[in-house]
C-alpha atoms as one frame of an Amber mdcrd trajectory, in Angstrom:
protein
  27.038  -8.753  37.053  23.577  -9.969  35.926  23.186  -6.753  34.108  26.030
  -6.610  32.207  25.257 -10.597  31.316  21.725  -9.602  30.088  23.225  -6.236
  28.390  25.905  -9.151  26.026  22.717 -11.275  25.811  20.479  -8.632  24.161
  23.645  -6.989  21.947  24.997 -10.660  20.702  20.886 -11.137  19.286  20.479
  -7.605  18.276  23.428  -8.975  16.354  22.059 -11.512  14.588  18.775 -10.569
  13.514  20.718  -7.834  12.017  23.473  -9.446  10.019  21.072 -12.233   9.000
  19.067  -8.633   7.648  22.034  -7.680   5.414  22.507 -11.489   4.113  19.373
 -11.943   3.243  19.101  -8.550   1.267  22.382  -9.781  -1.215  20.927 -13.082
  -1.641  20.257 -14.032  -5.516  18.145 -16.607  -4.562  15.604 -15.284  -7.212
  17.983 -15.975  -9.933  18.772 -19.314 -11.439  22.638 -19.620 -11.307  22.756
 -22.713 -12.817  21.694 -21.398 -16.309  23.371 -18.841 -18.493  21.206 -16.963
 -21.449  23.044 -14.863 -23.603  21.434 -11.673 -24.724  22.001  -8.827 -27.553
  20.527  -6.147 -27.178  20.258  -2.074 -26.963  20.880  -0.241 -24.200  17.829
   1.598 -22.967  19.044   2.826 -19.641  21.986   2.296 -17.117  21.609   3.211
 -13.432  25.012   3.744 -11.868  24.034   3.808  -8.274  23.943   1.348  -5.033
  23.452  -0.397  -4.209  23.451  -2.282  -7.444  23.801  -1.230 -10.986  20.921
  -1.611 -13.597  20.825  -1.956 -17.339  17.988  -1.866 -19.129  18.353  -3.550
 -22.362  15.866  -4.066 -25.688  16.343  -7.021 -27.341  14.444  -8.777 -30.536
  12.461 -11.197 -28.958  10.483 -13.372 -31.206  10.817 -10.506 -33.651   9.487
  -8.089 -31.402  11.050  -5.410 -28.885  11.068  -6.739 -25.253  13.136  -4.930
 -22.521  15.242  -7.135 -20.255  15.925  -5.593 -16.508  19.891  -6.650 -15.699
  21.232  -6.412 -12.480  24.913  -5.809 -11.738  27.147  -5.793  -8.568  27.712
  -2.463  -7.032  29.742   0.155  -8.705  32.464  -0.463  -7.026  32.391  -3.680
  -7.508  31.758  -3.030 -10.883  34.811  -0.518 -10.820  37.045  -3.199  -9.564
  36.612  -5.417 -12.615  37.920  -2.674 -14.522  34.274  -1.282 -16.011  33.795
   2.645 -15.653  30.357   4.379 -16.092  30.916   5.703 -19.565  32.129   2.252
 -20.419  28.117   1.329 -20.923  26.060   4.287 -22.773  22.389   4.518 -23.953
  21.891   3.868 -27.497  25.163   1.168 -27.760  24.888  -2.813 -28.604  25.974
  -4.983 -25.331  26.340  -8.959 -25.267  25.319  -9.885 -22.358  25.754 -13.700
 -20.760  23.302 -13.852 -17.022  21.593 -15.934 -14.938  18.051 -15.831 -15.486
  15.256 -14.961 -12.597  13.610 -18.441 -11.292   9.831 -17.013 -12.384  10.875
 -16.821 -16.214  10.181 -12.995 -16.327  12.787 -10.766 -18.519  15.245 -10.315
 -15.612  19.289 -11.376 -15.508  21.706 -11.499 -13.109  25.199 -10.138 -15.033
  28.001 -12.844 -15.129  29.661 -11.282 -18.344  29.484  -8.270 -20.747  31.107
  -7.110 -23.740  30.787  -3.275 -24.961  32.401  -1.537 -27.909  34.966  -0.441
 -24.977  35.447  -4.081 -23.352  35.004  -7.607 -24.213  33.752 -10.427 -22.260
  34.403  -9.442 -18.804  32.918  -9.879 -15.545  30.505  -7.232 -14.810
């Protein structure tokens, strides 16, 4: 009996540590989701892949090229709000609305996105 208590005891904290692993790893504590910037902006690069999706995106800042790094939800979470791969292509305008990372660098968290294919929708 004292073996099969210990055996719970060990699996219900193996538990723990490990879901408070996968928690912590989809936290956006790093972004600042109480302020929205809107970008414009050419798209560099999108990676399609999990478990997030990626945009890389040029925009004029202070009339000069900076690249922003945009972070999306997975892509099929992505897929679910009705956005498909070839929906987002290199070389294409985006408008792009995101919550900005806490340390000021050129980083966004995607709320909304409008593409020649879609218009202000949740990303």
């Amino acid at each position: 009996m004292k073996l099969k208590l210990k055996s719970l005891l060990f699996a219900s904290v193996a538990a723990m540590f490990l879901t408070g692993s996968a928690w912590a790893h989809h936290s956006h504590a790093n972004y600042n989701t109480t302020a929205t910037n809107e970008l414009e902006g050419t798209v560099k690069e999108l990676r399609w892949m999990n478990p997030h999706t990626w945009i890389y995106l040029e925009v004029v800042d202070q009339g000069k090229p900076a690249v922003w790094v945009l972070e999306g939800g997975s892509p099929a979470g992505v897929q679910r709000n009705g956005w498909k791969k070839e929906d987002v292509s290199p070389g294409e305008t985006l408008k792009v609305k995101c919550n900005p990372l806490k340390d000021g660098s050129r980083g966004c968290l995607i709320e909304k996105l409008s593409s020649k294919r879609q218009t202000d929708k949740d990303y």
